[in-house]
N, C-alpha and C positions, 0 to 999 in steps of 0.2 A: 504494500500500500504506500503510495506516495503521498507525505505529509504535507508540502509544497501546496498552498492552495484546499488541502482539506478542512472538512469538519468536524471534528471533536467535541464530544460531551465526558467529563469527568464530573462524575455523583459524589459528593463530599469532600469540595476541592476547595473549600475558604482554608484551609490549614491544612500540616503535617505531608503526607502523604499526595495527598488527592491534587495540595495546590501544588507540590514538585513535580505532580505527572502535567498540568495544567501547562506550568512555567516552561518545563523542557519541549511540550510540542508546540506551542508558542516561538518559541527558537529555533525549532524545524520549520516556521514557516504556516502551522496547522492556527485554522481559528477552533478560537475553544467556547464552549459553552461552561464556564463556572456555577457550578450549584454549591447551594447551602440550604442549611436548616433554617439555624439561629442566626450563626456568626456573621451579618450580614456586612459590618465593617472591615472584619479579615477579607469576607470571600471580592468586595470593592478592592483589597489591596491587591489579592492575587488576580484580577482584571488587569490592574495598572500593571503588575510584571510583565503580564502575558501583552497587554499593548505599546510598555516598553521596547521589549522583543520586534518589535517594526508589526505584526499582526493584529486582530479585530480579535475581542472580545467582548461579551456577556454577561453579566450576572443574574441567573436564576434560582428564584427560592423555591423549593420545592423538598418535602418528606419523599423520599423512594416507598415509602409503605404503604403510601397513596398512590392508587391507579390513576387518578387523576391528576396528581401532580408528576406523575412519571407521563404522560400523554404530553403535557404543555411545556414539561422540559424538553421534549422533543418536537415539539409543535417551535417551540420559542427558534431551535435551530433551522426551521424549515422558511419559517416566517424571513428570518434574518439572510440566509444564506442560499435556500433550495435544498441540501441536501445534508445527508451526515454520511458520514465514512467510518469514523473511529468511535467508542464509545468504550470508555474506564468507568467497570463497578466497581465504586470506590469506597460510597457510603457504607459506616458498617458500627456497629456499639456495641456491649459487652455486662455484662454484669459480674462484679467480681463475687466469688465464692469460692470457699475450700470444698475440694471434691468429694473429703470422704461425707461432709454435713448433709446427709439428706435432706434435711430440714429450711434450707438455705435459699432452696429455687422451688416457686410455685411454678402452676401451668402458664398464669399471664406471664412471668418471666421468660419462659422459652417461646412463647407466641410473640411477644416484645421483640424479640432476637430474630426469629425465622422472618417476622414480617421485614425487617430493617435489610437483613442480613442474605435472604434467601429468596422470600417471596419481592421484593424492592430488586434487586437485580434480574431476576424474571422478567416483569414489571415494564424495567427499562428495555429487554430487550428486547418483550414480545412490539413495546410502543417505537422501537427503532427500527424494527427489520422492515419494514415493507422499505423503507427508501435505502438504507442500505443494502437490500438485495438489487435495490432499482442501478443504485451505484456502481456495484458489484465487488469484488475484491476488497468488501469493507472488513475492519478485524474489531473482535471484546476480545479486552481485557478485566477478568474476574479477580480483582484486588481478596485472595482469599489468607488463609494463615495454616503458618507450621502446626497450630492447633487440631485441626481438621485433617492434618497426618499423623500426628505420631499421639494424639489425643491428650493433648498436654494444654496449659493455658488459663485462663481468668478464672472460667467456671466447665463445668458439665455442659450449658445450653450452650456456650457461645462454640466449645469443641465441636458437637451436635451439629449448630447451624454452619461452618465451616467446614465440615465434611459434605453435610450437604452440597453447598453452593460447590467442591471439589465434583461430587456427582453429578450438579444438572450440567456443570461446565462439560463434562462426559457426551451426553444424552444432547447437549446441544449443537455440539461440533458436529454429532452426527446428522443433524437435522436440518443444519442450515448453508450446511456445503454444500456447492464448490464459491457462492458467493461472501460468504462472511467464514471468518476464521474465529472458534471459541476457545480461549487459552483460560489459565489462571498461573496467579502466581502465589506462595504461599511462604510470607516472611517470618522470619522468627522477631527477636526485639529490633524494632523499631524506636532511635533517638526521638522520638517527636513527645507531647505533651499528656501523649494515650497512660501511661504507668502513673504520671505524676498526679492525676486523680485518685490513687492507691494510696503512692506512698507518699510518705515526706519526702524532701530530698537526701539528707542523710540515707534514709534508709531506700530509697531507687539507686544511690551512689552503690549502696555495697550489693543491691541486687544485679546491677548493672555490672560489677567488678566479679561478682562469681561468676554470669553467664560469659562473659571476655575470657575469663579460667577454663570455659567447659564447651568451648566453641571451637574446632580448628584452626580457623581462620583471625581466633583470636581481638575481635571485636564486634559488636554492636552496628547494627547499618543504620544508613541515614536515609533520612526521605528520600533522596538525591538517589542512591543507589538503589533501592525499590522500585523508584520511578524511571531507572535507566532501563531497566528489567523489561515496564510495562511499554514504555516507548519504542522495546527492540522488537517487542512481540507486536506491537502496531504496523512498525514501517520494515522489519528488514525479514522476517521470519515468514519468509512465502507459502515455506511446505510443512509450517507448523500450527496442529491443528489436535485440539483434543487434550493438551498437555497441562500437567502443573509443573510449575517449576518453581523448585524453591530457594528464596533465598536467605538462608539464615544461618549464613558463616559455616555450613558442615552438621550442625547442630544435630541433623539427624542421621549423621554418623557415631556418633557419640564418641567419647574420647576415654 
């Protein structure tokens, strides 16, 4: 896929992650459609990177959990541009809990999760294909986690709904080839702001220094590097289709 001229939607790109896959295809040249929930001041700033970058930009608010705001974020691209090529499911949330607590996670907890996490990416890509097929050679990227392979992570549901979204990624590369390519990609820790709703910092500092201990690769990624990931599997990954790929320093190799 040629990013030169395309169009791109990234789900949960006012911060962290979402807005470094935003910024980097902005600098290939790709206009982006920026969404957010809340952060409507962040998701304005990562506009202004992405129109720094010499390219057009958007900001649209929009829940993924909502069929209807997964419609108008793609409507919002059609309005502006005519078409979308590229689309990163980005958005995604978590609930922290220890695994062994049964006690810990009700049903609306893991419904909370599927709908953000699994049914929101659905969502976006049942409301994207018809013009990305029209496109052709358009590519998803399913922003998924290490969690949803090796079943490690925040809680129980969030593991749950990260295997999921590893499975529809499955079931959809078969479905929607030879025009759209469906990948995912599955990070271990992430530098961005997602942990520090956990912990204090003190205590992300020494989390952060054992996983660097227990990593191959011997550190932590950065948004930047996740989103290198997502941008390969947009523009250079022709015959790649179906795949997770994970990036999280070796982590599930274990040391």
């Amino acid at each position: 896929m040629k990013l030169q001229g395309s169009v791109c939607i990234v789900t949960g790109s006012a911060t962290g992650t979402g807005a470094a896959c935003a910024i980097q295809l902005a600098h290939k040249g790709a206009r982006v459609v920026v969404n957010y929930t809340k952060s409507e001041s962040e998701a304005k700033d990562t506009a202004d990177k992405c129109k720094a970058a010499g390219t057009e930009a958007i900001v649209v608010q929009g829940d993924v959990a909502l069929d209807a705001d997964c419609r108008k974020l793609a409507q919002a691209a059609l309005d502006k541009w005519g078409r979308i090529d590229g689309l990163v499911n980005n958005a995604g949330i978590t609930k922290f809990a220890a695994h062994a607590d049964l006690d810990a996670l009700g049903a609306e907890d893991f419904q909370r999760l599927y709908a953000v996490n699994v049914i929101g990416p659905y969502q976006m890509i049942r409301a994207c294909t018809p013009a990305m097929k029209k496109q052709g050679n358009a590519s998803i990227v399913n922003v998924s986690s290490i969690s949803g392979v090796r079943g490690i992570g925040s809680s129980v549901a969030y593991i749950a709904s990260k295997g999921a979204l590893n499975a529809m990624t499955l079931s959809l590369a078969r479905a929607l080839g030879p025009e759209i390519r469906v990948n995912a990609i599955c990070p271990g820790l992430i530098e961005t702001r997602w942990h520090l709703s956990r912990f204090s910092k003190e205590d992300y500092a020494k989390f952060k220094a054992n996983y660097e201990k227990t990593v191959p690769l011997g550190k932590a990624a950065s948004a930047d590097d996740v989103a290198e990931v997502a941008v390969w599997l947009l523009e250079g990954a022709a015959q790649v289709t179906g795949e997770t790929i994970l990036v999280d320093g070796g982590l599930h190799l274990g040391k």
